[in-house]
N, C-alpha and C positions, 0 to 999 in steps of 0.2 A: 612584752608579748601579751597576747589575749586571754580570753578564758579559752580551758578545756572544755566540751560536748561529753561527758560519762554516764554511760546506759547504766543506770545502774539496777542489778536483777536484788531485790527484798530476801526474796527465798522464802523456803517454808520451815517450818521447826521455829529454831532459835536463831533464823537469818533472821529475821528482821529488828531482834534485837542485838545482834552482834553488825548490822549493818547499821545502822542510826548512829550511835555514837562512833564506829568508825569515820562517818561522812562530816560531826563535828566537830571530829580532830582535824582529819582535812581542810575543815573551813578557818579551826584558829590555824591550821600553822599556814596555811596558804592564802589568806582573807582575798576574796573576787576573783578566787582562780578558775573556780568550778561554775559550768552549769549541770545540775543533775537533770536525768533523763529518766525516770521509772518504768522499768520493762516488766509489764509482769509474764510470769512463766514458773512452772513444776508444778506442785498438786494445787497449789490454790485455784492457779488459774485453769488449771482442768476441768474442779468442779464449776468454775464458775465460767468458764467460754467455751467448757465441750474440747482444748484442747492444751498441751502442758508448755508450748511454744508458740504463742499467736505469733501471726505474720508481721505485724505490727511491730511487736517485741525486737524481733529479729531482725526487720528494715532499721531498727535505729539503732543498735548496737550494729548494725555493717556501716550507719552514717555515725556513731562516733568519734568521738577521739582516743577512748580506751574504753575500758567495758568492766566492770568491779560485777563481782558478782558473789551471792552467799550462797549458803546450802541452800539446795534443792531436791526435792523431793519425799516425799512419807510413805513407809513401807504400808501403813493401811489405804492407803490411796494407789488401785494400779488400775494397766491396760485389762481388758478385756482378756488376755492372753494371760494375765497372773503375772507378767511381767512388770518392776516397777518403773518407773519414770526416769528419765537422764537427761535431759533437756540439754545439759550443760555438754554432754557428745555430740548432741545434734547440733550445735553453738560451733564443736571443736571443728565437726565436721563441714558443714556451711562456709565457715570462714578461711578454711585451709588454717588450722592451729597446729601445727604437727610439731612444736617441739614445746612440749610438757618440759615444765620446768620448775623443780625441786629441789630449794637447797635444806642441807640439812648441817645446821651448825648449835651443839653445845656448849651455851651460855654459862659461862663462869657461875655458878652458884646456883644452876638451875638442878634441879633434881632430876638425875637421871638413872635409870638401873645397869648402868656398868660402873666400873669400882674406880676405876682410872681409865675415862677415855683419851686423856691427852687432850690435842688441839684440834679439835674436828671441825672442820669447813671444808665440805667438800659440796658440790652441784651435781643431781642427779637432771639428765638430760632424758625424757622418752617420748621416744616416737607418739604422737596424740591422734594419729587418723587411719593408722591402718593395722597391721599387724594380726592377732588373734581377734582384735574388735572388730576385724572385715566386714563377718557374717552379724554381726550383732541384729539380734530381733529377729534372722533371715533365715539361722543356722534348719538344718535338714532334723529332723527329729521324728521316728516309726516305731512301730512298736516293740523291735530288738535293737534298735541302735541309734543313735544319732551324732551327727556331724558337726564340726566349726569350718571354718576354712580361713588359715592365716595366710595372709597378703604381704607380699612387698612390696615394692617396687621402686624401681634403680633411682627416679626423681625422687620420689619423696624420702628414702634411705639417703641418698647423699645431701640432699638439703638439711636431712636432723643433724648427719652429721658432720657439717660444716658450719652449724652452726651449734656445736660443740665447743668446734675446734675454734671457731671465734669467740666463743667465753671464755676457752682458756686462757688466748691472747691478752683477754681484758682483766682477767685474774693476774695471770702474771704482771702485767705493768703493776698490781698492787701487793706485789710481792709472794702470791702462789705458785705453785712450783710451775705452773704450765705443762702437766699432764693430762691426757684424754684417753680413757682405758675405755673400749668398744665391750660389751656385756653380752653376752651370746650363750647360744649352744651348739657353735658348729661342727661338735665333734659327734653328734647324731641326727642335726637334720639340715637338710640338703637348703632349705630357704635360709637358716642362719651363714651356711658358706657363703651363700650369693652376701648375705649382708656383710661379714668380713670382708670380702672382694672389695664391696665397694664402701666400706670403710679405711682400707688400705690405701683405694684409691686417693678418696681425699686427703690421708696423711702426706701424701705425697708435698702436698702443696703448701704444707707448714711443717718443713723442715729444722725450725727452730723450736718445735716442739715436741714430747715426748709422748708416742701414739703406742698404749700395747692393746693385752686383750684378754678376757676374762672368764669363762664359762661361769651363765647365772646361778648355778647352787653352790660353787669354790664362793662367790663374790657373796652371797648368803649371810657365808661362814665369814667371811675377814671384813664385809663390816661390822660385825660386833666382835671380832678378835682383834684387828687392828683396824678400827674407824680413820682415826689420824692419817693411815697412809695415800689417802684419797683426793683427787681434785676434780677433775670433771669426768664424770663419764655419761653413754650416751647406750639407748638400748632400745629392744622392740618394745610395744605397747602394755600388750601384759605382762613382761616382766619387770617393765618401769612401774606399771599399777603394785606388785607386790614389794618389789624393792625401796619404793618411795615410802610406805607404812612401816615398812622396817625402819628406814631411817627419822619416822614420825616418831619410830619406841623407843629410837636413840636420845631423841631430844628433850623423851619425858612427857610424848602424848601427842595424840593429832590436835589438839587446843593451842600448839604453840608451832604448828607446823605450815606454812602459807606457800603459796604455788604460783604459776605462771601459765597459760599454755598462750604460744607465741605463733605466730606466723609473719609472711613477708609483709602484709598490710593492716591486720586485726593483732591484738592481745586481750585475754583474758586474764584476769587478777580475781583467786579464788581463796578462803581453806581451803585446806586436803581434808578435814571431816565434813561427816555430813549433817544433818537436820534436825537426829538428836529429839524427838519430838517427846520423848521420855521426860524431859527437863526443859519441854520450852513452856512460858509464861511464868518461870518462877524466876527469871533475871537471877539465874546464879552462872551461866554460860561462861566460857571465858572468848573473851574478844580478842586474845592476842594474835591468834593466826589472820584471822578479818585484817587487824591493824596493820603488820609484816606485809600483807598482800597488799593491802594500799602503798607502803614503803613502797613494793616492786615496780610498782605502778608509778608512781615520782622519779625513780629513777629510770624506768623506759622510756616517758615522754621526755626527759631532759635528755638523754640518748641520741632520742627519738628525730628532736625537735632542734637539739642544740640548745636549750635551756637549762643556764648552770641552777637557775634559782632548783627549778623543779630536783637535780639533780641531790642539791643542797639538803633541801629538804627531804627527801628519801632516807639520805644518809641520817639528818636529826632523827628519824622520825623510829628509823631501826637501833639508831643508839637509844631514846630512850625506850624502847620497850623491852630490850636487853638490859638496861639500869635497873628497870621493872622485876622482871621476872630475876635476875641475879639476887637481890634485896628480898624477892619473897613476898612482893608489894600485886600478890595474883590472884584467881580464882580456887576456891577449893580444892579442881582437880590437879593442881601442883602445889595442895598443902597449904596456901593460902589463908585469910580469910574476907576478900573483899567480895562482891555484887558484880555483875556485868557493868553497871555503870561506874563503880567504884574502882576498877581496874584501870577504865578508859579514862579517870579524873586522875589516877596517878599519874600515866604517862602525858597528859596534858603536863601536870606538875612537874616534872623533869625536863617537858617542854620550856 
């Protein structure tokens, strides 16, 4: 097969140096697979084109073949409205990305703050385009009150969660249990019912698999009391945004936490942290989340494309940075003692 087309977004903060050495491990383990494509977008290119998504950007990460992208945006850089930057919503939203996708698994020897979590690998699935985020930028706001307005609707809820229920399928062929537990609140409001509904519905249709259901603050609590009993589950937008940093705190930090947001014809491959502008330029970052999200990314176009290599490589690329962080071979903020670049030359090493 040919090269991939990868828009790849720099970012601002500590993206552009957790993106660099991500793009050179890429090149060894995959040599002439890539061509990169440099999208700029967030505060850089705010201050410098007047806007945080040029048109530009955007036309070439929709002409892609996948889209890698690093933190984005700096809280001292905002809208005219005090509002800061998200470029990476208006990416989600542009592209139809509507299923966020967060797994959260702890690494054998990774340090984490539960005492014994067992075997946790579980996939958090959330809705990425509609939800509480509806009104985003829009919401009603007066001088006693103001407003959000969270969205559903019946396409885009059964398409997240069908495609849940299709990770499960592909988990279980690798031996997970093949459950899909729906995340709600439909015991208070009336748009969470409708989402039950038509999350029921789709169970319907994967009878070989096991479908329950959870209310968001019970499911708070048991993943940090019982992590391990978890495989995939799927939810609205902002309770996926809260739930997925919860299972960042499981794993020992958002530096080791990497994402997906997926649609029917686009992906994005992100970290779940952000920009970090506190500690950019001193290359102390850590780049394991960056690197994981490229894994996802190998493993979507081989997927994708029917390409075992691409697949292949996904899988090395998450074993070793699992070899990495279990050995202790990481950045500072898991106790470490290597450099941004020093992290990314181990997992080359186990490469």
């Amino acid at each position: 097969m040919g090269k991939y087309s990868i828009a790849v977004f720099r970012g601002d903060g500590i993206g552009p140096e957790i993106m660099g050495p991500t793009l050179r491990v890429l090149e060894r383990l995959c040599p002439d697979r890539f061509e990169w494509v440099d999208c700029p977008a967030g505060a850089a290119a705010y201050l410098d084109q007047g806007t945080d998504l040029p048109a530009a950007s955007l036309d070439a990460a929709r002409q892609a073949d996948a889209i890698l992208l690093s933190c984005l945006g700096d809280p001292a850089v905002r809208f005219p409205d005090g509002t800061e930057m998200t470029p990476q919503i208006d990416i989600r939203i542009a592209l139809d990305l509507y299923a966020g996708v967060r797994p959260v698994r702890i690494v054998p020897g990774l340090r984490t703050p539960l005492a014994d979590p067992g075997a946790v690998d579980f996939v958090l699935v959330r809705e990425s385009t509609e939800g509480l985020f509806h009104t985003q930028g829009k919401g009603l706001v007066e001088a006693d009150h103001a407003e959000e307005t969270l969205r559903l609707t019946r396409k885009t809820t059964e398409k997240v969660c069908r495609f849940a229920f299709r990770l499960a399928e592909q988990r279980r062929a690798k031996g997970h249990p093949g459950r899909v537990t729906s995340v709600d609140k439909a015991n208070v409001f009336r748009a969470f019912a409708f989402w039950r509904e038509v999350f029921d519905g789709v169970a319907v249709d994967y009878p070989h698999l096991t479908a329950d259901h959870a209310y968001v603050d019970a499911m708070a609590l048991w993943m940090v009391t019982k992590p391990a009993a978890w495989d995939v589950m799927v939810t609205e937008n902002m309770f996926g945004d809260i739930l997925s940093d919860l299972g960042a705190g499981l794993m020992g930090g958002l530096g080791v936490a990497p994402s997906a947001d997926i649609g029917d014809d686009h992906a994005v491959f992100q970290p779940c942290h952000g920009s970090a502008p506190d500690i950019a330029g001193r290359g102390i970052a850590n780049p394991a989340a960056m690197i994981l999200s490229a894994a996802m990314m190998l493993d979507w176009l081989g997927e994708r494309h029917g390409d075992a290599a691409m697949t292949e490589a996904g899988a090395r690329l998450t074993a070793a940075v699992d070899a990495c962080l279990g050995a202790g071979e990481t950045t500072g903020d898991l106790g470490g003692s290597l450099d941004t670049e020093g992290a990314a030359e181990a997992v080359l090493a186990r490469l």
